[in-house]
PyMOL Python script that loads the backbone (N, CA, C, O; Angstrom):
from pymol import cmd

cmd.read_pdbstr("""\
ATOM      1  N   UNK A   1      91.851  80.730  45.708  1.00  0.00           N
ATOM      2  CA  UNK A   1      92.586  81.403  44.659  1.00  0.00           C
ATOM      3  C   UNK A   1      91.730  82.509  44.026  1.00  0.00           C
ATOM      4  O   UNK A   1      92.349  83.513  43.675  1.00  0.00           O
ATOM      5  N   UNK A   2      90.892  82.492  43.899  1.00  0.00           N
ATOM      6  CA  UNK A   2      89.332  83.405  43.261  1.00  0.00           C
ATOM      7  C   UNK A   2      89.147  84.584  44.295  1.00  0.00           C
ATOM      8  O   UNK A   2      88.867  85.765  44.089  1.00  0.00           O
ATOM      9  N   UNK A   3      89.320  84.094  45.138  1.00  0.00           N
ATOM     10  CA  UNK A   3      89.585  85.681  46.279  1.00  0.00           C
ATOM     11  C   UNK A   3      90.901  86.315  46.602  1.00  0.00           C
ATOM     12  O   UNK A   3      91.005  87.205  47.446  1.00  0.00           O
ATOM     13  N   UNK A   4      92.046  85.770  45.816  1.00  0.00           N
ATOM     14  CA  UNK A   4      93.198  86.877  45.782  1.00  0.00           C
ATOM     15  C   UNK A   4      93.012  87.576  44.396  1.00  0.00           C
ATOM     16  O   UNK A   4      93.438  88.667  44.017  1.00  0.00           O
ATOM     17  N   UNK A   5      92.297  86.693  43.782  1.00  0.00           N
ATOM     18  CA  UNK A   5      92.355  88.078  42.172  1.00  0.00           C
ATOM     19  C   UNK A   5      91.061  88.576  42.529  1.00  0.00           C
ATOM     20  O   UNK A   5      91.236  89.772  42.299  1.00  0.00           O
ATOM     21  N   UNK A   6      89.533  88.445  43.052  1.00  0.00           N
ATOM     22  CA  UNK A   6      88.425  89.317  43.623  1.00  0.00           C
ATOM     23  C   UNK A   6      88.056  89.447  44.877  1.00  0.00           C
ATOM     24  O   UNK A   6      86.977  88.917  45.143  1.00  0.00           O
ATOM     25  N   UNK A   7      88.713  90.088  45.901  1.00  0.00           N
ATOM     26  CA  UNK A   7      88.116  89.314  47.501  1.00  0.00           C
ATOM     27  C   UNK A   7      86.672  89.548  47.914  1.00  0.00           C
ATOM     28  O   UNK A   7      86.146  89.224  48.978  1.00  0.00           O
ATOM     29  N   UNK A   8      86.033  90.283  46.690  1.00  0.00           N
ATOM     30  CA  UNK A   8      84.717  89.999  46.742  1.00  0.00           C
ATOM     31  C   UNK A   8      83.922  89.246  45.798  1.00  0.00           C
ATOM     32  O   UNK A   8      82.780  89.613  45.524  1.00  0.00           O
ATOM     33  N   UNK A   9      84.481  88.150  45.246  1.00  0.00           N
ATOM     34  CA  UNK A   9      83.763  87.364  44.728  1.00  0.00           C
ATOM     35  C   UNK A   9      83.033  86.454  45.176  1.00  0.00           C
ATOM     36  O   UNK A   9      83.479  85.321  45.357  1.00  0.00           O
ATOM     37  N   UNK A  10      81.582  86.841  45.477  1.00  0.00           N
ATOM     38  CA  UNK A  10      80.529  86.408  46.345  1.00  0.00           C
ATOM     39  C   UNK A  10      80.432  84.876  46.682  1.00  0.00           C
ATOM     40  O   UNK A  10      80.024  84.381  47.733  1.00  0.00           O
ATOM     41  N   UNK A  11      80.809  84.358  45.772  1.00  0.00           N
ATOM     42  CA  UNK A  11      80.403  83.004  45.681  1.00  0.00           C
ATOM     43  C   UNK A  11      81.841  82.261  46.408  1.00  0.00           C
ATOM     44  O   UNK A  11      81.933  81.237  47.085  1.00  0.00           O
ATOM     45  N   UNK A  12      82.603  82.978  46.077  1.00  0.00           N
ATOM     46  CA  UNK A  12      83.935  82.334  47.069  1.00  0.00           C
ATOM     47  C   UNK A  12      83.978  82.743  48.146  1.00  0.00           C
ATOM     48  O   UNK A  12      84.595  82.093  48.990  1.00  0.00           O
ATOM     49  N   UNK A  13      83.157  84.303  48.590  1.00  0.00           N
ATOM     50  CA  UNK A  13      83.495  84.219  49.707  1.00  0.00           C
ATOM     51  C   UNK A  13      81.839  83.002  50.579  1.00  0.00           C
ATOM     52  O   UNK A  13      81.836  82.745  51.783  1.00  0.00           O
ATOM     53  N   UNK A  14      81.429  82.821  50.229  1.00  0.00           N
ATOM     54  CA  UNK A  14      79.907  81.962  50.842  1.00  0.00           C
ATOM     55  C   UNK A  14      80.692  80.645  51.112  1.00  0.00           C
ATOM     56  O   UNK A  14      80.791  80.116  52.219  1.00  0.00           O
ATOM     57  N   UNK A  15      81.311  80.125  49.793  1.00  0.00           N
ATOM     58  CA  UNK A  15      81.747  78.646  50.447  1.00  0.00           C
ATOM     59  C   UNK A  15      83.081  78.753  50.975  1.00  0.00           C
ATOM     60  O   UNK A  15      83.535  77.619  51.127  1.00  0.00           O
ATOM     61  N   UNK A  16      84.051  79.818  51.382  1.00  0.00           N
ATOM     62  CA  UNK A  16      84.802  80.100  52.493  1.00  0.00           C
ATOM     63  C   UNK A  16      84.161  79.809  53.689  1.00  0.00           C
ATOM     64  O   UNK A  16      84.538  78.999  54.537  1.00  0.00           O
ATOM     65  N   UNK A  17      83.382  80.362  53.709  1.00  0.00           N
ATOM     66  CA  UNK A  17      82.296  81.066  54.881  1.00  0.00           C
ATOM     67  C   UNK A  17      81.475  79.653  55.228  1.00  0.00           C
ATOM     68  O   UNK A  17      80.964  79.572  56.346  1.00  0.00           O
ATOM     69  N   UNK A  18      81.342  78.578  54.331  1.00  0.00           N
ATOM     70  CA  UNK A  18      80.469  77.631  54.459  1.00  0.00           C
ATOM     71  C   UNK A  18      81.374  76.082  55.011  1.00  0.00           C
ATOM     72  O   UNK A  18      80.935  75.303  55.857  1.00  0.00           O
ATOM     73  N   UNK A  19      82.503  75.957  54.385  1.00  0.00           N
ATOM     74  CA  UNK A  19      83.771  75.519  54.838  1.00  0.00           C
ATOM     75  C   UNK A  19      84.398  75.728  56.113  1.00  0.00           C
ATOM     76  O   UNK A  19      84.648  74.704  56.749  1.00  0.00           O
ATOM     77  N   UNK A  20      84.708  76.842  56.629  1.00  0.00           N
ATOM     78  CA  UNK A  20      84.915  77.131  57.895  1.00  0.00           C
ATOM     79  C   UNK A  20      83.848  76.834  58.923  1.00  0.00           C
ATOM     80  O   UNK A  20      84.184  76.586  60.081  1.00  0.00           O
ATOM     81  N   UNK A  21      82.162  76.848  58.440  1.00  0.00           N
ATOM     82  CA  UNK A  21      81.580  76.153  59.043  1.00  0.00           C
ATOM     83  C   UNK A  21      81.750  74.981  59.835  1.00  0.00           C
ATOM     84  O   UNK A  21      81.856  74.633  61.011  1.00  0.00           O
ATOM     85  N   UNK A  22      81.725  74.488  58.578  1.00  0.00           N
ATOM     86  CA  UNK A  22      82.028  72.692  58.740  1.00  0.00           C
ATOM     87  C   UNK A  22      82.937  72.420  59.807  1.00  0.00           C
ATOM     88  O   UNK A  22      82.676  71.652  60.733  1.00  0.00           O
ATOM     89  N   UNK A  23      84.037  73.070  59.672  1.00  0.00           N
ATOM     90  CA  UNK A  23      85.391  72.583  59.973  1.00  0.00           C
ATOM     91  C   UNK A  23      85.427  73.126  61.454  1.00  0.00           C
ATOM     92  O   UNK A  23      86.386  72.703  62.101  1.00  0.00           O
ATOM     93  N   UNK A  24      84.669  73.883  62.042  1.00  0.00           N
ATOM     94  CA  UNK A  24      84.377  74.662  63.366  1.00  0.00           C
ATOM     95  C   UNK A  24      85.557  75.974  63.505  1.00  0.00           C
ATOM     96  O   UNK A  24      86.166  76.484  64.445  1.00  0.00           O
ATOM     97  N   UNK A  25      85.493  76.195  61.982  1.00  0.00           N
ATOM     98  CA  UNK A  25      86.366  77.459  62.369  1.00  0.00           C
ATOM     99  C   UNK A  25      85.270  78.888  62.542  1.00  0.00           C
ATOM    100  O   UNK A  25      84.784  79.481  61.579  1.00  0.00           O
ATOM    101  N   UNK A  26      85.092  79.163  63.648  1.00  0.00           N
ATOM    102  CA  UNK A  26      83.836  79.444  63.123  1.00  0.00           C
ATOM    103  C   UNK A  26      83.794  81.116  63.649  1.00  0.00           C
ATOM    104  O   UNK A  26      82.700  81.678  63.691  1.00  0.00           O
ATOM    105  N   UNK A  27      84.977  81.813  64.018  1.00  0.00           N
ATOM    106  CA  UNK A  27      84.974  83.243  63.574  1.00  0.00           C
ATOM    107  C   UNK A  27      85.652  83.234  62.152  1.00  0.00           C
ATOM    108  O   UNK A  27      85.050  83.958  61.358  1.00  0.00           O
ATOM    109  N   UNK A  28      86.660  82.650  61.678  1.00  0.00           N
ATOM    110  CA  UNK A  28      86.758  83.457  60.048  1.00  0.00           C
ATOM    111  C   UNK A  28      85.278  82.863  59.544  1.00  0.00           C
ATOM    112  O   UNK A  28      84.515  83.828  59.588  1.00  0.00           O
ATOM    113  N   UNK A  29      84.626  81.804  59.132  1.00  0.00           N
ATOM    114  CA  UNK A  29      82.810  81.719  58.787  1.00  0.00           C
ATOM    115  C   UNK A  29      82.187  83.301  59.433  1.00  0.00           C
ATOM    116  O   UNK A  29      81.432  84.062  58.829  1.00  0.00           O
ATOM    117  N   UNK A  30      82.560  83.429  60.337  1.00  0.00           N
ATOM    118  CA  UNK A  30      81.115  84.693  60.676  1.00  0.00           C
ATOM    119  C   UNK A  30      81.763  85.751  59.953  1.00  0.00           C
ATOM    120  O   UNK A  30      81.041  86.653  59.526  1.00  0.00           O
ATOM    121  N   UNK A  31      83.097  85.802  59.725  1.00  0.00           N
ATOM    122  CA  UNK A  31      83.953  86.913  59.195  1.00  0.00           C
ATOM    123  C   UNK A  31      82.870  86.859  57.406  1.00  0.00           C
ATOM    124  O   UNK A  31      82.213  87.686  56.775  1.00  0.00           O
ATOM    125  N   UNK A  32      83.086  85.992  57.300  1.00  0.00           N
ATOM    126  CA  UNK A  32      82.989  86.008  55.724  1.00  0.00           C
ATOM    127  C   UNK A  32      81.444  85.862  55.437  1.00  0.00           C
ATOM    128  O   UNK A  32      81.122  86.239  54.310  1.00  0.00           O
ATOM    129  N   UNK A  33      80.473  85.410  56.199  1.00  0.00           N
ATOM    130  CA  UNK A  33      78.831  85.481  55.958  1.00  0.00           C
ATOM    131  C   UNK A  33      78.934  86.963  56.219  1.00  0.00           C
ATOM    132  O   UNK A  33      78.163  87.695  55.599  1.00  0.00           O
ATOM    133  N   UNK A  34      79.625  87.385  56.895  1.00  0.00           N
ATOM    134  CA  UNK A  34      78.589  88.624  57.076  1.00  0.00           C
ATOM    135  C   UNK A  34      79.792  89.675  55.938  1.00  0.00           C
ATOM    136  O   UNK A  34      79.570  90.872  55.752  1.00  0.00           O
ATOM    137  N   UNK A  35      80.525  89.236  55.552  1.00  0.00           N
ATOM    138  CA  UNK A  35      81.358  90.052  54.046  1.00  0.00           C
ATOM    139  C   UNK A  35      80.462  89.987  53.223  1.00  0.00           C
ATOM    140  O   UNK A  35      79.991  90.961  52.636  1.00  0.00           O
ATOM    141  N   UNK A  36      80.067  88.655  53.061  1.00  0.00           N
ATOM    142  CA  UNK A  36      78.946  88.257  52.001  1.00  0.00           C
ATOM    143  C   UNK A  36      77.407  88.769  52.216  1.00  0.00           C
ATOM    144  O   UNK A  36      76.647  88.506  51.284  1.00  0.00           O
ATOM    145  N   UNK A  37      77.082  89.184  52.880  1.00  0.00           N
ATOM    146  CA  UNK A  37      75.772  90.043  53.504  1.00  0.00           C
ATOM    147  C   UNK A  37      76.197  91.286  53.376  1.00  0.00           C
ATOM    148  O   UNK A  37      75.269  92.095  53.362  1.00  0.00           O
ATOM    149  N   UNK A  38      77.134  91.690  53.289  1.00  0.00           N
ATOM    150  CA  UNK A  38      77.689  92.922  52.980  1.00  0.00           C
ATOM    151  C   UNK A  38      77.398  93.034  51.254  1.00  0.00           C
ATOM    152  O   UNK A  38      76.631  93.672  50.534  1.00  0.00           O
ATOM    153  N   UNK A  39      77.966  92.506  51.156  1.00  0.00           N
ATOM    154  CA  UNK A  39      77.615  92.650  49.607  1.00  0.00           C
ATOM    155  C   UNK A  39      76.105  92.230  48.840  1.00  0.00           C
ATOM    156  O   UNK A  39      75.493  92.906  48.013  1.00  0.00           O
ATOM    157  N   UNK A  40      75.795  91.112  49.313  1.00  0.00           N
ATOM    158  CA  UNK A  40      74.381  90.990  48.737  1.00  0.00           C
ATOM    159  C   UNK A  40      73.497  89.816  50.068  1.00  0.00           C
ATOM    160  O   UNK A  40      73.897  88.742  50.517  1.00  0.00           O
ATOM    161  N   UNK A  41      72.529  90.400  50.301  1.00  0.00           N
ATOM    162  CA  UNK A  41      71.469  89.862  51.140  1.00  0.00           C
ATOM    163  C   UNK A  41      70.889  88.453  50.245  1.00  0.00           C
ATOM    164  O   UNK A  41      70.449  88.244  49.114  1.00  0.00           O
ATOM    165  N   UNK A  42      71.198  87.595  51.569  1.00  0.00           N
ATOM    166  CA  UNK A  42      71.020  85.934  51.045  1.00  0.00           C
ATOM    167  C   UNK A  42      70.337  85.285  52.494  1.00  0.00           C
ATOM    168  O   UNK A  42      71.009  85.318  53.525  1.00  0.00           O
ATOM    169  N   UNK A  43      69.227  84.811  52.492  1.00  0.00           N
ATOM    170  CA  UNK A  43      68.771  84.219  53.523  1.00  0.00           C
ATOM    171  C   UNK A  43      69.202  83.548  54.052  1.00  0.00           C
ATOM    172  O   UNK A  43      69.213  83.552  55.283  1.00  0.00           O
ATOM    173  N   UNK A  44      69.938  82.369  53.044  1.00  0.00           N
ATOM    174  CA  UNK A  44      70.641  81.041  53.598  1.00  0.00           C
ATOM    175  C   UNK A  44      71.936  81.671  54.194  1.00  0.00           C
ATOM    176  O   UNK A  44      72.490  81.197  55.186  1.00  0.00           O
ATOM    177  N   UNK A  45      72.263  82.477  53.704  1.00  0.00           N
ATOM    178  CA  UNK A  45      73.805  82.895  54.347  1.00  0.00           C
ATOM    179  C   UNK A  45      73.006  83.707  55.894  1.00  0.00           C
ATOM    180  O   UNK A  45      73.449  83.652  57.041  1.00  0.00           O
ATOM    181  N   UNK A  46      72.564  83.954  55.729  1.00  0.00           N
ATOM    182  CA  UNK A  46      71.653  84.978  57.168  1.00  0.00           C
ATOM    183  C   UNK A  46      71.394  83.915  58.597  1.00  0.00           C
ATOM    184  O   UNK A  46      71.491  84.157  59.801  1.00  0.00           O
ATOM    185  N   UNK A  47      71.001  82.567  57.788  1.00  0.00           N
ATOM    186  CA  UNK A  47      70.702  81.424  58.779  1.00  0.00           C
ATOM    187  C   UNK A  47      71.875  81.095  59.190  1.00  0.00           C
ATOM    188  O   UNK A  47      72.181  80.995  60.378  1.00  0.00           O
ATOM    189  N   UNK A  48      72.717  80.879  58.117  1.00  0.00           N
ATOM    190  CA  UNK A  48      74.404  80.371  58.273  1.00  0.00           C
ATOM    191  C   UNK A  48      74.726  81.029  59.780  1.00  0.00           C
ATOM    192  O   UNK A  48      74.881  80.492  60.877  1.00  0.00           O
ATOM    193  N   UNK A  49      74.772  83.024  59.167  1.00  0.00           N
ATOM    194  CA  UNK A  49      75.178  83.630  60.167  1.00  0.00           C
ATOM    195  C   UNK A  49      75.248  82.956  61.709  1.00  0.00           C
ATOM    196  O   UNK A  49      76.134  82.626  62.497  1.00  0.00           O
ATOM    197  N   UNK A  50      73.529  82.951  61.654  1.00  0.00           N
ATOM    198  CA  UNK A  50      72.923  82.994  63.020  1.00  0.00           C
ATOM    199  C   UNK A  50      73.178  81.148  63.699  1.00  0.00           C
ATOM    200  O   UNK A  50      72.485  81.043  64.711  1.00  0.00           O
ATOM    201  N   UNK A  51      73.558  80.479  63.548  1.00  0.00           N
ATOM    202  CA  UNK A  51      74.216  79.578  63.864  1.00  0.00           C
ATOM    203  C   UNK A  51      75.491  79.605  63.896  1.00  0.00           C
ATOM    204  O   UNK A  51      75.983  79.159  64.932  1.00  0.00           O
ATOM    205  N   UNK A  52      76.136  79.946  63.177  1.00  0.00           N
ATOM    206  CA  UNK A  52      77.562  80.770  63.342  1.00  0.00           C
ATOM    207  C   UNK A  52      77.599  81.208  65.155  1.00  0.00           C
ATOM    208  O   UNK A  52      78.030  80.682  66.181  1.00  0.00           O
ATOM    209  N   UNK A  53      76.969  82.308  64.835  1.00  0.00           N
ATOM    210  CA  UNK A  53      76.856  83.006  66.498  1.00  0.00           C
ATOM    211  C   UNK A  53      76.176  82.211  67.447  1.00  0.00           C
ATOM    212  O   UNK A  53      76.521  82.311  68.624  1.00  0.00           O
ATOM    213  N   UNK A  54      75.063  81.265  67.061  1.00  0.00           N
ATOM    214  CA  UNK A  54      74.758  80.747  68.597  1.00  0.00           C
ATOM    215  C   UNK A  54      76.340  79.138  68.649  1.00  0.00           C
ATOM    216  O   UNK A  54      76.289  78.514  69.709  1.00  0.00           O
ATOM    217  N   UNK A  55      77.005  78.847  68.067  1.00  0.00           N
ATOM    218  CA  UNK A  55      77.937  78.596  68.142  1.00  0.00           C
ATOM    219  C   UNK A  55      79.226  78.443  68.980  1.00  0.00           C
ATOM    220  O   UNK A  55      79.979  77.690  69.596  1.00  0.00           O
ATOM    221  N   UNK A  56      78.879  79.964  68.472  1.00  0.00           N
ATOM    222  CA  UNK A  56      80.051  80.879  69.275  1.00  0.00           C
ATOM    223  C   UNK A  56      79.742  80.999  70.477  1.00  0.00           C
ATOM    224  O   UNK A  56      80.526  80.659  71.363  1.00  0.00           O
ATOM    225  N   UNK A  57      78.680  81.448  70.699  1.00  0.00           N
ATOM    226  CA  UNK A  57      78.203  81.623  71.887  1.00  0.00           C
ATOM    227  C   UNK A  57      77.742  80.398  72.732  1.00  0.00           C
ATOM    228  O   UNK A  57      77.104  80.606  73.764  1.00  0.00           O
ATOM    229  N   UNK A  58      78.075  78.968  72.287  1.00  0.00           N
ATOM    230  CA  UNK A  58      77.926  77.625  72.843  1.00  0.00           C
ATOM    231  C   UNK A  58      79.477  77.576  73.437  1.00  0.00           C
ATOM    232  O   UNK A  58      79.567  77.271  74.626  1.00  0.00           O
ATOM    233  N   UNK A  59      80.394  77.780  72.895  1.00  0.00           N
ATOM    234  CA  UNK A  59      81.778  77.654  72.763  1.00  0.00           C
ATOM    235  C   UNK A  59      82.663  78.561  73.887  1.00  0.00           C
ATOM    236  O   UNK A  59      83.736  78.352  74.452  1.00  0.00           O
ATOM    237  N   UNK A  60      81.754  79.593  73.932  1.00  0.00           N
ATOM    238  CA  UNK A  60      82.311  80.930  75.065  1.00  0.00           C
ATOM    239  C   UNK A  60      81.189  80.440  76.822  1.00  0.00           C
ATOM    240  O   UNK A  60      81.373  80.990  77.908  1.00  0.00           O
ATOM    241  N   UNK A  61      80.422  79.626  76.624  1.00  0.00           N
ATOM    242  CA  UNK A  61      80.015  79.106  77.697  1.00  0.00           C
ATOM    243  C   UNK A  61      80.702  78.311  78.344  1.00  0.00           C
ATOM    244  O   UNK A  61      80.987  78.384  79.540  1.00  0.00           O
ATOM    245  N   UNK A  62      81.175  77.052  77.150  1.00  0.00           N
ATOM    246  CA  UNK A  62      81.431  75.838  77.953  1.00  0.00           C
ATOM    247  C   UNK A  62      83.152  76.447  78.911  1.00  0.00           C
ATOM    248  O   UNK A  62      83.628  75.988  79.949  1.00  0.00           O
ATOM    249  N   UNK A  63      83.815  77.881  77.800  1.00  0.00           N
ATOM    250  CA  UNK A  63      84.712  77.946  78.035  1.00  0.00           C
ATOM    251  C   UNK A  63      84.810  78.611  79.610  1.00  0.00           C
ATOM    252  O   UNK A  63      85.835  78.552  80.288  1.00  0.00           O
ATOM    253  N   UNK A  64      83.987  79.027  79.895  1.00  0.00           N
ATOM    254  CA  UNK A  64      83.403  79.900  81.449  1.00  0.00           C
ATOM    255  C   UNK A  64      83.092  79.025  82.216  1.00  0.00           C
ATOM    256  O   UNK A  64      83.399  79.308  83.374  1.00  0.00           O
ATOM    257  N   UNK A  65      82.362  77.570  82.031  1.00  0.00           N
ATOM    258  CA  UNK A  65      82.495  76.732  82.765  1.00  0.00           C
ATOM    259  C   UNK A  65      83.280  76.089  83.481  1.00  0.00           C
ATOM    260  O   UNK A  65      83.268  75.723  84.656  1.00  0.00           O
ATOM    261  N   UNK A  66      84.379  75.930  82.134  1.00  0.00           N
ATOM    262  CA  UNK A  66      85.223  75.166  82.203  1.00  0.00           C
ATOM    263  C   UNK A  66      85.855  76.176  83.393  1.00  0.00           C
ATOM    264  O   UNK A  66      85.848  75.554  84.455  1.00  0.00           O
ATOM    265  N   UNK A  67      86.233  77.123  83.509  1.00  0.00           N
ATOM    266  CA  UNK A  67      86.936  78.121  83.970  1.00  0.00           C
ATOM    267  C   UNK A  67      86.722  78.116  85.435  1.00  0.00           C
ATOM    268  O   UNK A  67      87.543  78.237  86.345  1.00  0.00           O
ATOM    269  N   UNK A  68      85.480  77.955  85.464  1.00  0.00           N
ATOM    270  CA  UNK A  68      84.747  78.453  87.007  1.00  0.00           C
ATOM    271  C   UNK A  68      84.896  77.390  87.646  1.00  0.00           C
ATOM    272  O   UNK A  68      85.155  77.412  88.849  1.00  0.00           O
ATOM    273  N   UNK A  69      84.753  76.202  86.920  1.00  0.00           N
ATOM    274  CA  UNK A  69      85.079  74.885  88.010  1.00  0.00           C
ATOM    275  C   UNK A  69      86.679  74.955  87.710  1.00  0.00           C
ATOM    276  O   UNK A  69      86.821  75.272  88.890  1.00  0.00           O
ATOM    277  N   UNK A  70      87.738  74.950  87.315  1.00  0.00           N
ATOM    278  CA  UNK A  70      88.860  75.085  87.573  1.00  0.00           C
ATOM    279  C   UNK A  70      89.589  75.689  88.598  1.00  0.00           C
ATOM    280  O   UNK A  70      90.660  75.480  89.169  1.00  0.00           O
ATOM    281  N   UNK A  71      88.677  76.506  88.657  1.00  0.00           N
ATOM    282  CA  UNK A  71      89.213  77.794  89.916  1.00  0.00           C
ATOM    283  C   UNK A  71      88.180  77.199  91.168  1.00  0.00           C
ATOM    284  O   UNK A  71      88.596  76.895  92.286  1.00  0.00           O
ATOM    285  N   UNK A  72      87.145  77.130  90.849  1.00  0.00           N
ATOM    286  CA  UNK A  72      86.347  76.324  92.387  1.00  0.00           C
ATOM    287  C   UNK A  72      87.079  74.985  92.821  1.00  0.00           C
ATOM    288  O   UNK A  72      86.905  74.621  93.984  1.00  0.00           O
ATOM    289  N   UNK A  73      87.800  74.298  92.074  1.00  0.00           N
ATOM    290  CA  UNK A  73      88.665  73.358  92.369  1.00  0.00           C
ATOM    291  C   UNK A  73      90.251  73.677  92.666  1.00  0.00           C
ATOM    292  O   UNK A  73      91.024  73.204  93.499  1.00  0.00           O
ATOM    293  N   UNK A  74      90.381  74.457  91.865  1.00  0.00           N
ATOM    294  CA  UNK A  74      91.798  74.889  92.710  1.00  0.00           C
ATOM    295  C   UNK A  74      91.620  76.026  94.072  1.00  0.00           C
ATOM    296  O   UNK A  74      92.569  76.155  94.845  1.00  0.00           O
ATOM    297  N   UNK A  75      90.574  76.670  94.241  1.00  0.00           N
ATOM    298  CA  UNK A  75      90.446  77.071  95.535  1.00  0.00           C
ATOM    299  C   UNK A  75      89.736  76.197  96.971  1.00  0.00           C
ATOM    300  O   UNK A  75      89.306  76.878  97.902  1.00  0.00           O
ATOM    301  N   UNK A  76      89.672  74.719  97.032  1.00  0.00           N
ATOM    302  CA  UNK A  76      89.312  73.410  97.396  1.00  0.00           C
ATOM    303  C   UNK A  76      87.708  73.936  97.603  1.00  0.00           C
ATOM    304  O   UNK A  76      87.015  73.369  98.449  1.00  0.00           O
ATOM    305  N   UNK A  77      87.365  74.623  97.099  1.00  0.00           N
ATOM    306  CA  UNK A  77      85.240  74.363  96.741  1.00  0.00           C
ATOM    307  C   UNK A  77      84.791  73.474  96.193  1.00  0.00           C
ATOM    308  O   UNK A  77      85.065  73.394  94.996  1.00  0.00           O
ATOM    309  N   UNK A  78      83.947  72.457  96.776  1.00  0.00           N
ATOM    310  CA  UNK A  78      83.673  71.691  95.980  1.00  0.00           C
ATOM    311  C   UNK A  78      82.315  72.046  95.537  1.00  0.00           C
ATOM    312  O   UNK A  78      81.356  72.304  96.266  1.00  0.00           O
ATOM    313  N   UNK A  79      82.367  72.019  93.726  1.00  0.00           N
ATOM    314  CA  UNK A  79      81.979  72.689  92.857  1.00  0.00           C
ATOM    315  C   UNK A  79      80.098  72.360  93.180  1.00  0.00           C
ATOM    316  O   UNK A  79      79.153  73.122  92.974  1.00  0.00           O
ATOM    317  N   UNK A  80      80.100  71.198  93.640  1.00  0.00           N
ATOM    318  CA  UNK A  80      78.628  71.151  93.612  1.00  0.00           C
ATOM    319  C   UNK A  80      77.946  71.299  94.442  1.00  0.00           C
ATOM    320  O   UNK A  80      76.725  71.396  94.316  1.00  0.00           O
ATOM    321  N   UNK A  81      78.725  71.369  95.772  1.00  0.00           N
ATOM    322  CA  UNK A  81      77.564  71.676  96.877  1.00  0.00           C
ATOM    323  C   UNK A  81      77.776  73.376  97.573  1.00  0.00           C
ATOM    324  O   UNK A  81      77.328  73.885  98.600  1.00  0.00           O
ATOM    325  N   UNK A  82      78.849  74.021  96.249  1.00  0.00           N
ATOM    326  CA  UNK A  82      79.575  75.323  96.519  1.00  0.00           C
ATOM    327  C   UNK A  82      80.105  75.548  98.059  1.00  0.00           C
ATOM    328  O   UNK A  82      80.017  76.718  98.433  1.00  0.00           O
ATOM    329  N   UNK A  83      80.669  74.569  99.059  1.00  0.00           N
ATOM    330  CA  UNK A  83      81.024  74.214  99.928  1.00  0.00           C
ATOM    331  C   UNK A  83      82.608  74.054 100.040  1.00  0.00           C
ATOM    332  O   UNK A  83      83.196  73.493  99.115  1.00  0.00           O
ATOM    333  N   UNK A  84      83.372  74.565 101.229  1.00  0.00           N
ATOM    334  CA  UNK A  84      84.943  73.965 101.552  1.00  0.00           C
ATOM    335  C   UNK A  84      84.757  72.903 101.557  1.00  0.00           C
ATOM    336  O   UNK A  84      83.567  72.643 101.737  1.00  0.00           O
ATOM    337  N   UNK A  85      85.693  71.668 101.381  1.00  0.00           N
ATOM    338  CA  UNK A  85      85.854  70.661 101.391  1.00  0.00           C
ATOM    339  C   UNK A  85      86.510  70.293 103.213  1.00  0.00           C
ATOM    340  O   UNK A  85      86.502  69.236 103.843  1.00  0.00           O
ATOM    341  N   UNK A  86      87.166  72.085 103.708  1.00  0.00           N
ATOM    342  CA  UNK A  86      88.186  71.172 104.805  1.00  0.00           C
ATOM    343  C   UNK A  86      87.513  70.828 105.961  1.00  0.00           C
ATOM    344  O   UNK A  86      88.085  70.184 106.840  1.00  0.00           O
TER     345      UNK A  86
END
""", "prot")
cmd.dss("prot")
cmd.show_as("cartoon", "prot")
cmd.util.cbc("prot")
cmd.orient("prot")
């Protein structure tokens, strides 16, 4: 409610930003640490960030994994010895 009457009210936007953490929402969190770094330089929000992004970047792996063996399995490769199966 504190960020529809200021959407830069620092402190609402940090525990937005700290909340979405938690909860693994974790592009609106990077959205809002780095609003809040926008406005005033905070270490703890800086660390936030940077877990934020290796995160993200945990999340965009498993999702490529997931991907690559889906398709090595639906093209009958079997995924571990990168071999046809027929």
């Amino acid at each position: 409610m504190a960020l529809s009457i200021d959407a830069n009210h620092l402190k609402s936007i940090q525990r937005r930003g700290t909340a979405a953490y938690y909860t693994q929402r974790l592009r609106q969190a990077r959205k809002d640490f780095m609003h809040s770094l926008s406005i005033e330089y905070s270490e703890t929000t800086k660390d936030y960030l940077v877990k934020v992004n290796q995160g993200i970047q945990k999340v965009k792996l498993e999702a490529y994994d997931k991907l690559k063996k889906k398709v090595a399995y639906s093209s009958g490769v079997d995924y571990h010895k990168g071999e046809d199966n027929d």
